[in-house]
C-alpha positions in Angstrom: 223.2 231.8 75.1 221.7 233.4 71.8 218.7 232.3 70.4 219.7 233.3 66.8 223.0 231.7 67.2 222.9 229.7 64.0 221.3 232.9 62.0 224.5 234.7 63.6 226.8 231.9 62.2 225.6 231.7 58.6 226.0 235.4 58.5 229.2 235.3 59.6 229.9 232.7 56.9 228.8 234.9 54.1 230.5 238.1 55.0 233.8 238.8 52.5 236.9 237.3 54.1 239.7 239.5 55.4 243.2 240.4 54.0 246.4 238.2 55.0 248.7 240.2 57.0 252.5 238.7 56.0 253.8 240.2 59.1 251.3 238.5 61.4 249.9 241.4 63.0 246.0 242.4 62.8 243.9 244.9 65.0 240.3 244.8 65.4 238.4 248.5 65.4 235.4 246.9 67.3 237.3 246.0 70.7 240.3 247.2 70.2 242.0 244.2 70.4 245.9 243.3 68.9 246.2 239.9 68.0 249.6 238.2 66.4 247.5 235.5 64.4 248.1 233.4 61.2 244.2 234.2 59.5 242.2 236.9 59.6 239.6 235.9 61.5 238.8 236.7 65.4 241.0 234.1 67.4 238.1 234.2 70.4 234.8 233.6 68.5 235.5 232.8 65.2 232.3 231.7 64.1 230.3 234.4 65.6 232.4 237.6 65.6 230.9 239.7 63.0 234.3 241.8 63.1 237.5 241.2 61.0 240.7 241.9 62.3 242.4 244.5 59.8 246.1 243.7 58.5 248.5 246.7 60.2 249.5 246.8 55.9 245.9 247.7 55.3 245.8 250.0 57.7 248.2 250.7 60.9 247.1 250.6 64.2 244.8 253.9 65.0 245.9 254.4 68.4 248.1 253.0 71.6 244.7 253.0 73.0 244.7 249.5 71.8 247.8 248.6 74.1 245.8 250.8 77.0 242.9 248.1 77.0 245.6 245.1 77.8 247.1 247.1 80.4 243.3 248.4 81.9 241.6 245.0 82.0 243.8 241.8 81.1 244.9 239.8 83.9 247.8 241.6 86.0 250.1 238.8 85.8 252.5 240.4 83.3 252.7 243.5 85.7 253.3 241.1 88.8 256.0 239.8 87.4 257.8 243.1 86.0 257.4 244.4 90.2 258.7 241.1 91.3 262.0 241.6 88.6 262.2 245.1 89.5 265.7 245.7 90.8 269.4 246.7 90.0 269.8 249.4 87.8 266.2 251.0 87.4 267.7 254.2 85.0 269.0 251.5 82.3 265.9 249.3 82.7 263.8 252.7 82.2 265.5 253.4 79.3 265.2 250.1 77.8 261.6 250.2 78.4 261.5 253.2 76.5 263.1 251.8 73.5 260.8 248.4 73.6 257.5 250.6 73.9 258.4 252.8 71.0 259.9 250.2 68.7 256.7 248.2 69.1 254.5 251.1 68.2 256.8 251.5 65.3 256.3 247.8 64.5 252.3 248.3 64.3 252.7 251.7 62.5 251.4 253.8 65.6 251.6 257.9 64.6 252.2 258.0 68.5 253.5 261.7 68.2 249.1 262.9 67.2 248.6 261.9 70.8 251.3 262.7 73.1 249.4 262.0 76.3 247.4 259.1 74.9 251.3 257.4 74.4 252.2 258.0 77.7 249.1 257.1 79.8 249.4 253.4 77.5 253.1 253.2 78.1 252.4 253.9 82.1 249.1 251.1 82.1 251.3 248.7 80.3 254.2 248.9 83.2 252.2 249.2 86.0 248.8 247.8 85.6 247.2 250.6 87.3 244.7 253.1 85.9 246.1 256.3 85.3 244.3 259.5 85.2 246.0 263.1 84.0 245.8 266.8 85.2 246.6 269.4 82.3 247.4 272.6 82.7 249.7 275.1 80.7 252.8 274.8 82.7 252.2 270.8 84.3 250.5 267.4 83.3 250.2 265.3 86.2 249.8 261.3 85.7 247.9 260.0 88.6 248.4 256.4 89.0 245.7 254.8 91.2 245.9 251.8 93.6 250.1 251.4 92.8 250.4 249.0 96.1 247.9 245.9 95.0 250.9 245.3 92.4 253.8 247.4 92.6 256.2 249.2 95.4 255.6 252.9 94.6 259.2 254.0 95.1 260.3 251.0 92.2 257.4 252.0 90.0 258.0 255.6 90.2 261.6 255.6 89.7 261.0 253.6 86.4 258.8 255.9 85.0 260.7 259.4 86.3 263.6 257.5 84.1 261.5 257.4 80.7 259.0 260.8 81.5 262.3 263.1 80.7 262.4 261.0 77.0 259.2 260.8 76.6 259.0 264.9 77.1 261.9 265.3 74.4 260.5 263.0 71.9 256.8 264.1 72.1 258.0 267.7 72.2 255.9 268.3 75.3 256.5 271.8 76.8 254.7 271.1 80.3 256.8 270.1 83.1 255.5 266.3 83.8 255.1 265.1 87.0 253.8 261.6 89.2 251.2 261.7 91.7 249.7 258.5 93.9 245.8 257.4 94.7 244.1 255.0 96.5 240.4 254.3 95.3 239.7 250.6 96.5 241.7 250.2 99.5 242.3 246.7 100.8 239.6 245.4 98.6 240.8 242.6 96.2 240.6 243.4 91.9 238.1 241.8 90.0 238.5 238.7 88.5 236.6 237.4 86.0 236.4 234.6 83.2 233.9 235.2 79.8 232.5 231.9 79.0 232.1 233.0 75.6 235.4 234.0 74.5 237.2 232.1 77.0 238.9 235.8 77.5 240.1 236.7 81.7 239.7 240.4 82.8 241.0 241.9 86.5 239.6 245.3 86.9 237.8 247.5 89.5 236.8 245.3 92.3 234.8 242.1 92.7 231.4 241.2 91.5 229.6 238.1 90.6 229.1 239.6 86.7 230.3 242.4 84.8 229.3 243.5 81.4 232.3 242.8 78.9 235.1 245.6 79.8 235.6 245.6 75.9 232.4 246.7 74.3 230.1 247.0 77.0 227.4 248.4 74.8 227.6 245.8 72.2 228.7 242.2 73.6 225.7 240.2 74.6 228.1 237.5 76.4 228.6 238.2 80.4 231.9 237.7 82.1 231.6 236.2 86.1 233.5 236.0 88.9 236.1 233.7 88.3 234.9 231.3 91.6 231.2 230.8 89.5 233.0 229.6 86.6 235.0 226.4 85.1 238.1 227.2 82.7 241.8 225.7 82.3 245.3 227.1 81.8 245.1 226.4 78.4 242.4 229.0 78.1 244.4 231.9 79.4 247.9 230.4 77.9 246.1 230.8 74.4 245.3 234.7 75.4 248.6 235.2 75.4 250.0 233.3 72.4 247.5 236.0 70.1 248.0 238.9 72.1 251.2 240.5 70.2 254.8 239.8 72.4 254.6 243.4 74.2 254.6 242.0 77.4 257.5 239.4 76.6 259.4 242.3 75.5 258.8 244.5 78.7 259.7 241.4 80.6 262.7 240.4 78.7 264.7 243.6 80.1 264.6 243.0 83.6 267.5 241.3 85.5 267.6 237.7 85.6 264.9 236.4 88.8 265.6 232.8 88.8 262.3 232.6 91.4 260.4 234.2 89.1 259.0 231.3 87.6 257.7 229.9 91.0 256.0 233.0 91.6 254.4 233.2 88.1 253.1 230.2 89.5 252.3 230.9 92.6 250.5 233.6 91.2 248.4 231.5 89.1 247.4 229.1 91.8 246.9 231.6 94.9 245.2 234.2 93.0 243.5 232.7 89.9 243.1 229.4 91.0 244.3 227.2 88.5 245.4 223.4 88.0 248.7 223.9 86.5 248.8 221.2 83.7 252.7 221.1 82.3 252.0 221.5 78.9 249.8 224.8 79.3 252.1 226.2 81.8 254.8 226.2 79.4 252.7 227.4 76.5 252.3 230.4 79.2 255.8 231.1 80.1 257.1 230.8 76.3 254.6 233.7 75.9 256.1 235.7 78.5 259.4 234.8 77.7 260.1 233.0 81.2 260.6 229.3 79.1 263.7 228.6 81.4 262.0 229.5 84.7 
């Protein structure tokens, strides 16, 4: 794939080493990545990332950005199964949620009140899936969540979030009024799908196309992600992807009611829409990462 491959990998051989983290928990500045990993080195290309992922003791995580790039362009899976769970009493879910989402960004040593909006817009991408732009004015700020229907039912969604929005306003200090709105931008057309052959990493975003430059550092990645149907990969591949991405998602999960289906559709999910042989081993490797091990 690069012709100075081996160049690249001696380099990367000589750089100085990163710093241990002793609570697990690294960030990379490049992509934005969180990984929960036991060495400081890049879990997807570890012999040619020229990047090393920084210990939160070094220096906390800069932004919830970092948590709005899982949300934006992982696979939707997580957010599937959240929609599917969705039920009972949404007010004390919401309110769970709320206390998960901060605790985490306390966890990773996120300054989340210098950037109010930027907290919200991750928590809202990490629930829903969805992109989600924002309208600011001096009395309103208006979250607009696009395309809720390809994962969630709108009324379900929105009554989660208008459970958190009022803490979130108290906490952040916000004086504006916030408020949910709805768009639909690609219709009946199916998301994305796509598998890097590099660093074995999925991505679901946008809508389909046979290559797509990498949604993390499109100016700077030379590998190209494809359309999942032009490429080979195994469950192992994404159940890794969620073993080093940090347990957010496991949290989220963990305080929804109990679905006993829920693991049938997590499968079903895999097979319908991503296509996959569902080998035992790497299925449970998955499920222990989303905290569905009994399901």
């Amino acid at each position: 794939m690069f012709d100075n491959k081996e160049k690249l990998m001696q380099k990367v051989m000589s750089l100085p080493k990163g710093s241990l983290s002793p609570s697990r928990r690294y960030w990379c500045v490049t992509c934005k990545m969180l990984f929960n990993i036991d060495q400081p080195v890049c879990p997807y290309m570890p012999k040619m990332c020229i990047n090393t992922p920084i210990p939160i003791e070094v220096m906390p995580l800069e932004s919830s950005i970092c948590l709005e790039k899982l949300g934006l362009f992982y696979p939707k899976i997580p957010h599937h199964l959240m929609s599917f769970m969705a039920g009972g009493d949404l007010q004390t879910i919401g309110d769970e949620l709320f206390t998960i989402y901060l605790g985490f960004l306390n966890d990773w040593g996120v300054k989340y009140k210098n950037e109010k909006l930027q907290t919200i817009k991750s928590f809202i991408l990490m629930l829903s899936g969805c992109e989600t732009a924002q309208r600011v004015t001096d009395e309103k700020i208006t979250f607009i969540v696009t395309d809720i229907n390809k994962i969630w039912d709108k009324d379900k969604l929105f009554n989660l979030l208008n459970a958190v929005l009022p803490v979130f306003k108290e906490v952040l200090n916000i004086k504006q009024t916030i408020e949910l709105d709805a768009l639909e931008i690609t219709g009946d057309a199916p998301s994305g799908k796509y598998y890097c052959p590099m660093c074995r990493k999925f991505f679901e975003f946008s809508t389909q196309r046979d290559t797509v430059s990498c949604p993390l550092m499109a100016q700077k990645c030379m590998a190209t992600p494809m359309d999942i149907t032009k490429a080979k990969y195994s469950l192992d591949d994404l159940a890794k992807v969620y073993q080093y991405t940090p347990d957010i998602y496991k949290r989220m999960i963990s305080v929804f009611p109990e679905t006993p289906e829920v693991g049938k559709y997590l499968e079903k999910l895999l097979t319908d829409q991503w296509h996959f042989q569902l080998e035992e081993f790497s299925l449970g490797r998955l499920k222990s990462a989303l905290g569905l091990e009994r399901k």
